[in-house]
N, C-alpha and C positions, 0 to 999 in steps of 0.2 A: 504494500500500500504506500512507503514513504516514496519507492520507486517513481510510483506513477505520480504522484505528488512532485517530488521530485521535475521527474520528465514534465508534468503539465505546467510547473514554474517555470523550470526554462524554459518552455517553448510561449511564453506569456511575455518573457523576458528578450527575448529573440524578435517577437512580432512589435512589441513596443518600440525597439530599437531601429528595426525596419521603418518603421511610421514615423516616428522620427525626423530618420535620414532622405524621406520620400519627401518631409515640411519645407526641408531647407534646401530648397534647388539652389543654392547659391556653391552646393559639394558635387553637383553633378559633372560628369565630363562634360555636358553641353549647357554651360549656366544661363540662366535670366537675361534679356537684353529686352532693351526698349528706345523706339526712336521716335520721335515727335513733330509735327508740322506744325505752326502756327500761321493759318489765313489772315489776311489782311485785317479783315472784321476783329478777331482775336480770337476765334474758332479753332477750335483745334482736329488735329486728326493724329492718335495714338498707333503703334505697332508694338507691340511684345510678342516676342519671340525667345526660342534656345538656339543658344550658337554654339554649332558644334564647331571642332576645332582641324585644320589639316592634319598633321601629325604624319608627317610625309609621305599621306596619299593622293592617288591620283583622284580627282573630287569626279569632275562632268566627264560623261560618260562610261564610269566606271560604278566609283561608289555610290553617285545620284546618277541612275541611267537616261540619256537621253531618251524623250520621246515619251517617257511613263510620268506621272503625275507623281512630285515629290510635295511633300508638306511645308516644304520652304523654310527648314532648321530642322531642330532636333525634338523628342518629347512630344509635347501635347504641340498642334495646329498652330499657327501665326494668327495672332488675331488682329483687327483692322476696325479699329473703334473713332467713326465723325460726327461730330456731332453738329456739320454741316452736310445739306448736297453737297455733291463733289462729282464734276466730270473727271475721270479715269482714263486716258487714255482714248478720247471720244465716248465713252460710254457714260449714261446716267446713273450715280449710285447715291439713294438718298441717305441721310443722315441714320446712321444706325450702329450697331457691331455685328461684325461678320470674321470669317475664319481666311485667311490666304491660302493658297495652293498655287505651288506654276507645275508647267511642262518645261521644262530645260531642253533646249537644242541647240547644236554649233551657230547657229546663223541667228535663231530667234527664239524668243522665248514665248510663253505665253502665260499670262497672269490668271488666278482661277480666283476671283471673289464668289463666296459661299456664304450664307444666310445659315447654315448651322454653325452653332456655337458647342464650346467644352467639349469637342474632339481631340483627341487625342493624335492623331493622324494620320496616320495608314493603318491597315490597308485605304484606300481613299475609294470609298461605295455612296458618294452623297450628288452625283449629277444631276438628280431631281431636283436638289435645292440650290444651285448655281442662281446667281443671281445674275455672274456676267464671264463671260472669259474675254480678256483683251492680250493684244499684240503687246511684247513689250522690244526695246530695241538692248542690242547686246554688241558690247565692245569691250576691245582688250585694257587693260590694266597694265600698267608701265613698269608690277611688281608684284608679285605673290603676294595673294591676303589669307595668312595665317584663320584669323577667327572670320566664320559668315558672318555677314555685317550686314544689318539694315540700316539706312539713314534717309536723312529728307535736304536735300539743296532748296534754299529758295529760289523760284523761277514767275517769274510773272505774276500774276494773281493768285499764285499757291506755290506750289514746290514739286520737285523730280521725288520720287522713289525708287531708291538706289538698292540693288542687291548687288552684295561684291563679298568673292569669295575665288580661291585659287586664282586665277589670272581672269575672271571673268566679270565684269559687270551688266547689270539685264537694269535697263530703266522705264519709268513711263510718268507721263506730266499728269499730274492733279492741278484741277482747280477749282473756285469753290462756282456753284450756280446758285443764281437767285428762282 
């Protein structure tokens, strides 16, 4: 009986620890990032994402395959929080929160905004709830990028959204709409 006592403590002791170590993504190989736009108005438009790390692999094509729908980081989905419209790349997306996805390929990318939220991210089974897929443009990088990186360049009436990671950058213009 002390056995199983025993055994059912540590394994109580084991799961607490897990749970834990699951709180604090700031220990994860692929930790917490977040990048932020501020519109003109003073609107904002949020990204949080995991950023996984090179670790001298070969990234596109390899480890994120061309042509299959990658979750756009590490862990749980990229999330995509405006709390303006916002044109994307020509397309209308109103103010909400929604989940990223792209297609990665040598020449183009393609950005996947999805209306489900708290995914996790692959397998990637949610095309029903696409809100939008846009074109994005892709060009080299003058220097290996260590950590995937998301950011916001100011540009016009909003700003670029920039993913750069290994030698590749994939962009596409936000702006805000009335």
């Amino acid at each position: 009986m002390q056995k199983r006592i025993a055994l059912l403590a540590s394994l109580v002791i084991t799961l607490a620890s897990l749970a834990c170590a699951q709180m604090d993504k700031s220990k994860r190989p692929s930790p917490p990032a977040s990048a932020q736009c501020k519109l003109p108005d003073g609107k904002m438009i949020k990204t949080d994402y995991s950023s996984p790390r090179m670790k001298g692999r070969k990234i596109y094509g390899d480890l994120v395959p061309f042509g299959e729908v990658w979750r756009t980081g590490a862990n749980e989905a990229t999330t995509f929080v405006t709390d303006a419209n916002v044109n994307v790349g020509g397309k209308s997306i109103p103010a909400g929160s929604y989940t990223l996805f792209t297609v990665p390929n040598q020449d183009k990318w393609t950005l996947i905004i999805n209306k489900k939220n708290a995914e996790w991210g692959i397998p990637y089974k949610y095309e029903a709830d696409e809100l939008a897929r846009i074109d994005m443009k892709v060009s080299k990088l003058p220097s290996p990028v260590e950590n995937f990186t998301i950011s916001y360049a100011p540009s016009g009436n909003g700003c670029t959204l920039q993913m750069d990671w290994e030698n590749t950058r994939a962009s596409v213009d936000i702006s805000e709409t009335k």
